[in-house]
C-alpha positions as a Markdown table, in Angstrom:
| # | Residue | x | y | z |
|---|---|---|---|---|
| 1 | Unk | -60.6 | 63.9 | 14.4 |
| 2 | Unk | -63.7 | 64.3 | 16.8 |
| 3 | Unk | -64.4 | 60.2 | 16.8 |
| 4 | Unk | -61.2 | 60.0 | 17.3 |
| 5 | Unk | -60.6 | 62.0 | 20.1 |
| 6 | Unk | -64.2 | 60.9 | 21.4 |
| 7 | Unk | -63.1 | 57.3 | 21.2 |
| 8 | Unk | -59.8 | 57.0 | 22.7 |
| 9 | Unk | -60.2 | 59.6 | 25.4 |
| 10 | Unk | -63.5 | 57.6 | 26.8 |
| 11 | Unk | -61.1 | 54.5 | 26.6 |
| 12 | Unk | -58.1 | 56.1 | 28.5 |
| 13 | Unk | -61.0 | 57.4 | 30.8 |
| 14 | Unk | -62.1 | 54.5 | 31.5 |
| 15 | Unk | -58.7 | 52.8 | 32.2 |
| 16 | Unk | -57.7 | 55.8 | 34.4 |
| 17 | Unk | -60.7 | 55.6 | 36.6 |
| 18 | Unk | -61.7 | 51.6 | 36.2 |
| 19 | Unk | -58.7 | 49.4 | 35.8 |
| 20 | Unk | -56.3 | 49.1 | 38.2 |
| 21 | Unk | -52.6 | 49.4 | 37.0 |
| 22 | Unk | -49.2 | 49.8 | 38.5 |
| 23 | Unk | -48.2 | 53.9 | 38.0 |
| 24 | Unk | -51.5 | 54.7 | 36.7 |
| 25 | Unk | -51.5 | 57.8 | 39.2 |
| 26 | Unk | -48.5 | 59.1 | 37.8 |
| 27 | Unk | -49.1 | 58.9 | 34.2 |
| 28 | Unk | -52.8 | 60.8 | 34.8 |
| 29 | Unk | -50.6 | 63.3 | 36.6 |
| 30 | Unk | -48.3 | 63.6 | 33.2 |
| 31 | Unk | -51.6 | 63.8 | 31.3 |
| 32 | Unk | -52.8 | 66.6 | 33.3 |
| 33 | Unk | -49.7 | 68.4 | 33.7 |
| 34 | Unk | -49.5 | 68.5 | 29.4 |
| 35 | Unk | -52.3 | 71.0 | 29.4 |
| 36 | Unk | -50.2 | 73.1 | 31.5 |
| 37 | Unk | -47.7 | 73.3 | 28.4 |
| 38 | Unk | -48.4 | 76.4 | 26.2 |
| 39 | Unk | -49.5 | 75.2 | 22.9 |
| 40 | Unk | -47.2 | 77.8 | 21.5 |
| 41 | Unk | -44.6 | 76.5 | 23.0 |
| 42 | Unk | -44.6 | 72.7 | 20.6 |
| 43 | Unk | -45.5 | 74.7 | 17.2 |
| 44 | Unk | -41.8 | 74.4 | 16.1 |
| 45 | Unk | -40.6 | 71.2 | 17.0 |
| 46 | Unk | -44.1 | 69.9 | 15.9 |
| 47 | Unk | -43.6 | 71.7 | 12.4 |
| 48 | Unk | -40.4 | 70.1 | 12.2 |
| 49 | Unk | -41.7 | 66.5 | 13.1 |
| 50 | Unk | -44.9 | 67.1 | 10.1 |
| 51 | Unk | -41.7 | 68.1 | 7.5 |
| 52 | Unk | -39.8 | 65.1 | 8.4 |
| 53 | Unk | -43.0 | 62.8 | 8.2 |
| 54 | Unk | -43.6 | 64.9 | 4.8 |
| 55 | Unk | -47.0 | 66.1 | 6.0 |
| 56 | Unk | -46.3 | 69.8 | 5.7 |
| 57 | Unk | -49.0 | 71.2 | 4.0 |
| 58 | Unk | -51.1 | 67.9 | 3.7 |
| 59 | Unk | -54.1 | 67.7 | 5.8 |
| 60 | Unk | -52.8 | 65.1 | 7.9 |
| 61 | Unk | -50.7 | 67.5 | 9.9 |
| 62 | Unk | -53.2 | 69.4 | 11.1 |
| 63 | Unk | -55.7 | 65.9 | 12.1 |
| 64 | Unk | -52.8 | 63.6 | 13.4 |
| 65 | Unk | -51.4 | 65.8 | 16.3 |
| 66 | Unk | -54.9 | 66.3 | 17.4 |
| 67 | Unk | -56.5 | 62.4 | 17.6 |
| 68 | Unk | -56.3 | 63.0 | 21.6 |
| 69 | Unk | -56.4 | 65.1 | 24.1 |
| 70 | Unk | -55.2 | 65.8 | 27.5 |
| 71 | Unk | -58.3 | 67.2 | 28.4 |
| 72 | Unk | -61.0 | 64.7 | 27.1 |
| 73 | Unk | -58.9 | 62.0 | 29.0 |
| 74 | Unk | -59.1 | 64.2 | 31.9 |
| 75 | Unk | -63.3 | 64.9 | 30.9 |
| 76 | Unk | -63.9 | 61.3 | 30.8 |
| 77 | Unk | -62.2 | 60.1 | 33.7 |
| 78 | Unk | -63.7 | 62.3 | 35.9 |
| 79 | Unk | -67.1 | 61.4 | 34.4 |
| 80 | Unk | -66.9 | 57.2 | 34.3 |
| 81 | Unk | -65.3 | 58.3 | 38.3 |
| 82 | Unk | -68.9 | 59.4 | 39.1 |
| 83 | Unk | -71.2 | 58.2 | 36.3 |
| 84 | Unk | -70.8 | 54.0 | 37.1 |
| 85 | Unk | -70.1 | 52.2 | 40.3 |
| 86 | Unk | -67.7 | 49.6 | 40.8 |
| 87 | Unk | -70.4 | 46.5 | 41.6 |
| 88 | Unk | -72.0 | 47.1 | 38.0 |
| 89 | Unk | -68.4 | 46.3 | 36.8 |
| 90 | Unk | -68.0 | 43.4 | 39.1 |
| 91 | Unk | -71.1 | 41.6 | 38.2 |
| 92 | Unk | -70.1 | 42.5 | 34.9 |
| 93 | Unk | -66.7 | 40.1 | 35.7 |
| 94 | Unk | -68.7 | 37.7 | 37.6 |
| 95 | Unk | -70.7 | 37.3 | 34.5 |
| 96 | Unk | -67.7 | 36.7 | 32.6 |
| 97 | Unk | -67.1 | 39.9 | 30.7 |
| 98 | Unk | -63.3 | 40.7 | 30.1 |
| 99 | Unk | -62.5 | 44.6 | 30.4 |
| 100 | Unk | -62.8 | 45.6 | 26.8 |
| 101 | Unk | -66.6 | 44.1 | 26.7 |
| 102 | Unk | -67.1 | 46.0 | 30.2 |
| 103 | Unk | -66.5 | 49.3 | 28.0 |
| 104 | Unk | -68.1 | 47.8 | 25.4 |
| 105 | Unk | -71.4 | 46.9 | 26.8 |
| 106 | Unk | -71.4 | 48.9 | 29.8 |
| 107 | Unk | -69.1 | 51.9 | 29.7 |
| 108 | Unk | -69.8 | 52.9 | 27.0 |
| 109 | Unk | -73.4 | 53.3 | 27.0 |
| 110 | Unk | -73.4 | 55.0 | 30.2 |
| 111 | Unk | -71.0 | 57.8 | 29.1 |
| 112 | Unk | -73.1 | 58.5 | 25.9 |
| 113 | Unk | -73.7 | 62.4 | 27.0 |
| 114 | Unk | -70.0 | 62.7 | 28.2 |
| 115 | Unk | -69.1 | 61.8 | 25.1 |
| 116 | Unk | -71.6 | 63.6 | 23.3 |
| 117 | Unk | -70.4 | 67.2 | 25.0 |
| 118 | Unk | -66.5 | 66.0 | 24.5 |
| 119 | Unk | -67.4 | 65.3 | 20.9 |
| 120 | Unk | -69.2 | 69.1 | 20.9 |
| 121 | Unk | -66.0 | 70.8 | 22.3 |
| 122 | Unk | -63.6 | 68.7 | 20.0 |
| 123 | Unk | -65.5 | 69.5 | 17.4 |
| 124 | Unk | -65.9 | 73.6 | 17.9 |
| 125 | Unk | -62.1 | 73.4 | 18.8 |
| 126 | Unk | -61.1 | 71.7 | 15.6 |
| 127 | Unk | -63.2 | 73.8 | 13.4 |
| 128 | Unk | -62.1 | 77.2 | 15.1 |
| 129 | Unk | -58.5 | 76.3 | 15.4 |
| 130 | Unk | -56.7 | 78.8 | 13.6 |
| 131 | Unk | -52.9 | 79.5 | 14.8 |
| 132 | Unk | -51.7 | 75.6 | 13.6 |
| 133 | Unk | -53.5 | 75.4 | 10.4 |
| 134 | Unk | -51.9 | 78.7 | 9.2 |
| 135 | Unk | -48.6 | 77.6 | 10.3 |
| 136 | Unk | -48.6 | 74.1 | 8.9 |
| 137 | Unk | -51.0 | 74.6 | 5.8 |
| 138 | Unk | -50.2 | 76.1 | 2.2 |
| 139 | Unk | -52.8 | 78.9 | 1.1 |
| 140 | Unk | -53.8 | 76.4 | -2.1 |
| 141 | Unk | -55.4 | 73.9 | 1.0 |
| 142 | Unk | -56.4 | 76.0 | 3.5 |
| 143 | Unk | -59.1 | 75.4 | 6.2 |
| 144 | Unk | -62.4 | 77.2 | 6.6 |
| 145 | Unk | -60.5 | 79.6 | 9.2 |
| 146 | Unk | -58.0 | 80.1 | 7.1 |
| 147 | Unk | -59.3 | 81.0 | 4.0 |
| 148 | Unk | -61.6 | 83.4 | 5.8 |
| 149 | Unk | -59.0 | 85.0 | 6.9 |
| 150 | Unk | -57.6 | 85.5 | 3.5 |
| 151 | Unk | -60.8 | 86.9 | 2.0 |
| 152 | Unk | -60.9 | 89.8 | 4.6 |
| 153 | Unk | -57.3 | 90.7 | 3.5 |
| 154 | Unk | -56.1 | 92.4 | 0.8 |
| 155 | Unk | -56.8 | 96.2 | -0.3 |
| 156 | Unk | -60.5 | 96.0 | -0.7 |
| 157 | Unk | -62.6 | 94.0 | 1.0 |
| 158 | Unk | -65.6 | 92.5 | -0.5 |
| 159 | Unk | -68.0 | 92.0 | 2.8 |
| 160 | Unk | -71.0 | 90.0 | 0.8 |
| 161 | Unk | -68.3 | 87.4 | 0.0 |
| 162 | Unk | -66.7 | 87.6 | 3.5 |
| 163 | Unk | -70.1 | 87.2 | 4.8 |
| 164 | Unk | -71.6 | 84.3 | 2.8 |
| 165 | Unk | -68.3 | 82.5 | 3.5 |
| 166 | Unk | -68.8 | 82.8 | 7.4 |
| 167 | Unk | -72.4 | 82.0 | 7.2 |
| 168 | Unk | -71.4 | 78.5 | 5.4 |
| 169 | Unk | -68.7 | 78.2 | 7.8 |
| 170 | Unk | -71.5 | 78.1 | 10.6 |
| 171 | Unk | -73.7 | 75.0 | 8.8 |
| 172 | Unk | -71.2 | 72.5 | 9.8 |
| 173 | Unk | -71.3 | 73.9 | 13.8 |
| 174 | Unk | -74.7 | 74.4 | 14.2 |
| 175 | Unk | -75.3 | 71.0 | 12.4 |
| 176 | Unk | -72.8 | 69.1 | 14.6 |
| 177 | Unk | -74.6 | 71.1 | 17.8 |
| 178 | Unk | -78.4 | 69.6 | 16.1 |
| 179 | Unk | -76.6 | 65.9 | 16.0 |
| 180 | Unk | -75.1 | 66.1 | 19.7 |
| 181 | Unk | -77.3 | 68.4 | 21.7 |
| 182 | Unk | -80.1 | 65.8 | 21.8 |
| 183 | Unk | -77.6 | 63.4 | 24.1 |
| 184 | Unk | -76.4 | 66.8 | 25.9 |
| 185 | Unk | -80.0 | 67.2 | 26.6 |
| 186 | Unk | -80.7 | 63.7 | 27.6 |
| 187 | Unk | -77.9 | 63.3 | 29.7 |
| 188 | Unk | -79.3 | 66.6 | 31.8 |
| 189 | Unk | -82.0 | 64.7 | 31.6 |
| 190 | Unk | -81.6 | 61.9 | 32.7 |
| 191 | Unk | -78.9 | 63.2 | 36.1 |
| 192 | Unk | -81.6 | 65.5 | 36.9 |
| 193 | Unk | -84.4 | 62.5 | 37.5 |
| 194 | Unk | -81.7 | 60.1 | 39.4 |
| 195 | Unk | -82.4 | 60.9 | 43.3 |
């Protein structure tokens, strides 16, 4: 779900702030005005769309609705906006790159922290989502949150199991943080030297 969101969000990104396109002002504005939509608000017609696709309580209902986001379209635009000027793109033209090789070769590597820190958020969101997995899931396949959750009730809790469980629940965070935070870092890095 991360790549996912990660890959088409820095392509609509680039689109929104790169190409030019008849309405593309307007649909950036229905973009943006999703986030403004209670997520609450979608649970039951979204429930009822994973039961028709017969998804309910298959992992796919919880990944598909999630493979992009309002705000990483929003996160990248804003950062390929600022992050690479139009004359790199037009020698990249004059050279005779088509658009999809501009992202390719040139986007692309130039929005590597971006990405890195939308991947970061996607990722902690994802794992820490709690409300739709309950909703959507069966308690045989649960997530990590979930199940947690299901350990810490009943009439007595056992805290040494409720424990270990949330300490292996933190490997896959802190190793996703280890992965990305050397790009975070870089891209810091790297915006803090450019004067």
């Amino acid at each position: 779900m991360t790549v996912s969101v990660v890959l088409f969000s820095t392509l609509a990104g680039f689109a929104f702030a790169k190409l030019k396109f008849r309405g593309r002002n307007v649909l950036l504005l229905l973009i943006i005005g999703t986030q403004a939509i209670p997520t609450e608000l979608g649970i039951i017609p979204l429930y009822m769309m994973m039961a028709e696709f017969g998804w309910a309580g298959e992992i796919h209902a919880v990944i598909v609705p999630g493979l992009v986001t309002a705000f990483g379209v929003f996160f990248m635009r804003q950062y390929f906006e600022r992050a690479i000027p139009d004359e790199l793109l037009e020698a990249g033209r004059m050279d005779g790159c088509h658009s999809l090789r501009l992202f390719w070769h040139v986007a692309l590597p130039a929005a590597r922290p971006a990405a890195a820190v939308l991947g970061l958020f996607t990722f902690m969101q994802a794992w820490n989502d709690f409300f739709w997995p309950l909703v959507v899931l069966t308690p045989e396949n649960p997530t990590v949150q979930t199940a947690l959750s299901t350990l810490a009730s009943g009439y007595t809790t056992d805290y040494t199991l409720v424990l270990t469980a949330a300490t292996i629940g933190t490997v896959p965070v802190l190793a996703v943080f280890l992965l990305f935070g050397r790009q975070i870092v870089g891209g810091i890095m790297s915006g803090a030297v450019k004067g």
